[in-house]
C-alpha positions as CSV (number, residue, x, y, z in Angstrom):
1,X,26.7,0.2,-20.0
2,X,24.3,-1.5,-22.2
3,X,21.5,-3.3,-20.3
4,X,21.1,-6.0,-23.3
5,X,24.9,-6.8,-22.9
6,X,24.2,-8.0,-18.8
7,X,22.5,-10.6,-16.9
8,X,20.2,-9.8,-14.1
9,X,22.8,-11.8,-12.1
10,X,25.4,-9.1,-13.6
11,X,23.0,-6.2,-13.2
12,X,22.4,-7.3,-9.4
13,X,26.3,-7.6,-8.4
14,X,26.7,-4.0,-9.9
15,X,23.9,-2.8,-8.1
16,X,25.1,-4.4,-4.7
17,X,28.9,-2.9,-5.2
18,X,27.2,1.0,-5.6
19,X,26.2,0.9,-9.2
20,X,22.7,3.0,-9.2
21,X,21.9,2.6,-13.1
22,X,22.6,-1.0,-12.6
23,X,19.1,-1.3,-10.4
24,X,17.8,1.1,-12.1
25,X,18.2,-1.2,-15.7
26,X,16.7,-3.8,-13.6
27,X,13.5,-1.9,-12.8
28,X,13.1,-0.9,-16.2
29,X,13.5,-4.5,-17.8
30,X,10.6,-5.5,-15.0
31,X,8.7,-3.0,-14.4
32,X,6.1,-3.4,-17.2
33,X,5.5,-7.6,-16.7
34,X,5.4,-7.3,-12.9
35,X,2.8,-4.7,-13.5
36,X,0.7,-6.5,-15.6
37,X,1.0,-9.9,-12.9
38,X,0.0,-7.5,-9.8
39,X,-3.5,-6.4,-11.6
40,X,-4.1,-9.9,-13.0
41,X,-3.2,-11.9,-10.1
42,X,-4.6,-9.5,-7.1
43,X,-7.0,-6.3,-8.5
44,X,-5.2,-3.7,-6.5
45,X,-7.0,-1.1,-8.7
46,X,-5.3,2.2,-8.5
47,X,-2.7,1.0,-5.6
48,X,-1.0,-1.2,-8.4
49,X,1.7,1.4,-9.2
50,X,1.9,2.3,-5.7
51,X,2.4,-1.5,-4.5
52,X,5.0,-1.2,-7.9
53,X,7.5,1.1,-5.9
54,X,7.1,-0.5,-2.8
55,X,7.9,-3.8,-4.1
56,X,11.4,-2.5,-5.9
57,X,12.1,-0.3,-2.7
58,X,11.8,-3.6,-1.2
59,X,13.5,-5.4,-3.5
60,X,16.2,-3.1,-3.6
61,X,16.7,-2.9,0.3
62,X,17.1,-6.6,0.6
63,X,19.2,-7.1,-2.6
64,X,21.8,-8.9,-0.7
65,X,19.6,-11.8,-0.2
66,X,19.2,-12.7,-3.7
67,X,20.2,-16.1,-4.1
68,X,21.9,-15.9,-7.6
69,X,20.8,-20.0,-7.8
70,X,17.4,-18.6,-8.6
71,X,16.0,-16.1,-11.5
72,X,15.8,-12.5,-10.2
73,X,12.5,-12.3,-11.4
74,X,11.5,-15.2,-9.5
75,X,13.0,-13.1,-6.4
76,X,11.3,-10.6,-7.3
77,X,7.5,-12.0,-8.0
78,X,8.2,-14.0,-4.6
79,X,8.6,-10.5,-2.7
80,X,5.4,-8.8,-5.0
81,X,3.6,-11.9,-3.9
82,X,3.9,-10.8,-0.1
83,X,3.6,-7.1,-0.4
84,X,0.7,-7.4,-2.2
85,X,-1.4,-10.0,0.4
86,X,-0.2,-7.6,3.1
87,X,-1.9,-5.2,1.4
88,X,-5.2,-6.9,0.6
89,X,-5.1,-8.4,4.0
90,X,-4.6,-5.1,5.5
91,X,-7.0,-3.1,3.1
92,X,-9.7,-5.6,3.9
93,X,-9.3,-4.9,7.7
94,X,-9.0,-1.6,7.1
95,X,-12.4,-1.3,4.5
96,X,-14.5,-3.1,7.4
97,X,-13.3,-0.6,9.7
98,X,-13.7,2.1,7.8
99,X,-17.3,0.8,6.3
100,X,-18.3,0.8,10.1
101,X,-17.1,4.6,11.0
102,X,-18.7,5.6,8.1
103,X,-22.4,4.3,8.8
104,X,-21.6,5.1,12.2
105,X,-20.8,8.5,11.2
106,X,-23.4,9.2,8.4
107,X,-26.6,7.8,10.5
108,X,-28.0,6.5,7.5
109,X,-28.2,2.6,7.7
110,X,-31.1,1.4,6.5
111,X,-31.9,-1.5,8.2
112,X,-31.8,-2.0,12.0
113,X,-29.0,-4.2,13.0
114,X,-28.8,-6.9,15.9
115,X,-27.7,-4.5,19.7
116,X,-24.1,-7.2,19.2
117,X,-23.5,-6.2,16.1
118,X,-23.9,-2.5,16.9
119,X,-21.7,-2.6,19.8
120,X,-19.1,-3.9,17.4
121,X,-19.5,-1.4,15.1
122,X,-19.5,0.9,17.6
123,X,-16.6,-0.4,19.8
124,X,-14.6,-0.6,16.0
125,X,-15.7,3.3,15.0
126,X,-14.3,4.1,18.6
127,X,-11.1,2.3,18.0
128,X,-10.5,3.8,14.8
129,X,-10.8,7.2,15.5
130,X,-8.6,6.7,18.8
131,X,-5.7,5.7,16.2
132,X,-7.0,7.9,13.8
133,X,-6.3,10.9,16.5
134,X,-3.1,9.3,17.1
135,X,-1.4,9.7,13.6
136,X,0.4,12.5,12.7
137,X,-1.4,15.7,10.9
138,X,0.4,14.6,7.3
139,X,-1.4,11.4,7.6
140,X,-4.3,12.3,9.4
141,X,-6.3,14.7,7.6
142,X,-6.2,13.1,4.7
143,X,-7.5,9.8,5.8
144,X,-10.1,11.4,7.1
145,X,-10.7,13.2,4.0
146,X,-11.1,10.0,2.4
147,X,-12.9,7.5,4.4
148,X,-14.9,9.8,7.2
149,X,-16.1,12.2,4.4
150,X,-15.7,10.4,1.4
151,X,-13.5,13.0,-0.4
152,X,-11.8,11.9,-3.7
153,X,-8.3,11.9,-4.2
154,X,-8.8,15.4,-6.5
155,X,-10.8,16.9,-3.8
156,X,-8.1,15.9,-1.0
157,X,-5.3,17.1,-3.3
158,X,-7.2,20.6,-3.2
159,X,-8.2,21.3,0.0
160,X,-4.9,19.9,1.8
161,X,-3.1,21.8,-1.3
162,X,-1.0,18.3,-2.4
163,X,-0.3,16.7,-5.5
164,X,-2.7,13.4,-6.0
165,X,0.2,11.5,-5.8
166,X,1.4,13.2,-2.2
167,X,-2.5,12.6,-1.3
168,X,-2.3,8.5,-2.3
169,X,1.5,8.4,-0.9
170,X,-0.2,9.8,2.8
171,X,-3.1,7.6,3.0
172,X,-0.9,4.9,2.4
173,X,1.0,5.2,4.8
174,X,-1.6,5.9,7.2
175,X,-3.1,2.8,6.0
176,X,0.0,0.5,7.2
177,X,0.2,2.2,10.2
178,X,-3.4,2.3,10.7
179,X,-3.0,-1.6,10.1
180,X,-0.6,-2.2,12.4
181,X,-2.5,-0.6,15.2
182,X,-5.2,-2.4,15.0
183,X,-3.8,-5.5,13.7
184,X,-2.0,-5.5,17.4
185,X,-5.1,-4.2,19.6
């Protein structure tokens, strides 16, 4: 099967009747633009391959919704577009709560704060680490690796003896989860 020779629209009814190359033709016709509009359109820094896979796991999962009326890739940009504000909107949560638990946990903040702020903070650091305690062991040592101790990835890798991408897989996951938690409390 050439992939020059078929349409997306042809690609995606091979796909959805079993046909695994089919997707995978469509990934590899995609991949490289819809990489290049998730770092220009929202900075995800070093989560842009991540969000990548997520968004043609996605993408793949719901296939049967494509409405063939529309370009694939407008399907397509239309479900990066929501992955990737989830993930801003929960990595900003998440970086306040973090940025707390970690002045909370170093001592070193350098100038005194209002007592209402700092029973925030502190009533966020307390919160955190409840749900932090709550993950599994795969998921929680390395976040707290990363944002309680401030290890690299590298440095996580090695002492959890991972692979960088097992390490940035985990905290991901513990991030969403982590999200939802307190995106519900």
């Amino acid at each position: 099967m050439k992939a020059e020779l078929h349409s997306d629209y042809d690609l995606v009814v091979l796909a959805l009747s079993g046909n695994q190359h089919a997707f995978s033709q469509l990934m590899m016709r995609h991949q490289d633009a819809l990489y290049t509009y998730i770092q220009r359109q929202f900075s995800t820094g070093n989560a842009t391959e991540d969000l990548l896979l997520i968004i043609f796991d996605k993408a793949f999962r719901k296939l049967e919704s494509f409405d063939p009326q529309f370009a694939f890739s407008t399907w397509l940009y239309t479900i990066a577009d929501n992955t990737c504000i989830d993930y801003l909107r929960k990595e900003k949560t998440l970086a306040r709560t973090f940025r707390h638990v970690s002045q909370k946990h170093d001592q070193h903040i350098s100038a005194p704060s209002d007592p209402e702020s700092e029973l925030i903070a502190s009533q966020e650091a307390a919160l955190l680490i409840h749900y932090i305690n709550r993950l599994k062991p795969i998921y929680r040592e390395p976040i707290r690796l990363r944002y309680l101790h401030q290890f690299a990835y590298e440095e996580i890798a090695s002492e959890l003896n991972l692979t960088v991408n097992s390490v940035k897989v985990r905290l991901y996951r513990a991030k969403e989860i982590l999200s939802k938690w307190i995106i519900q409390s």
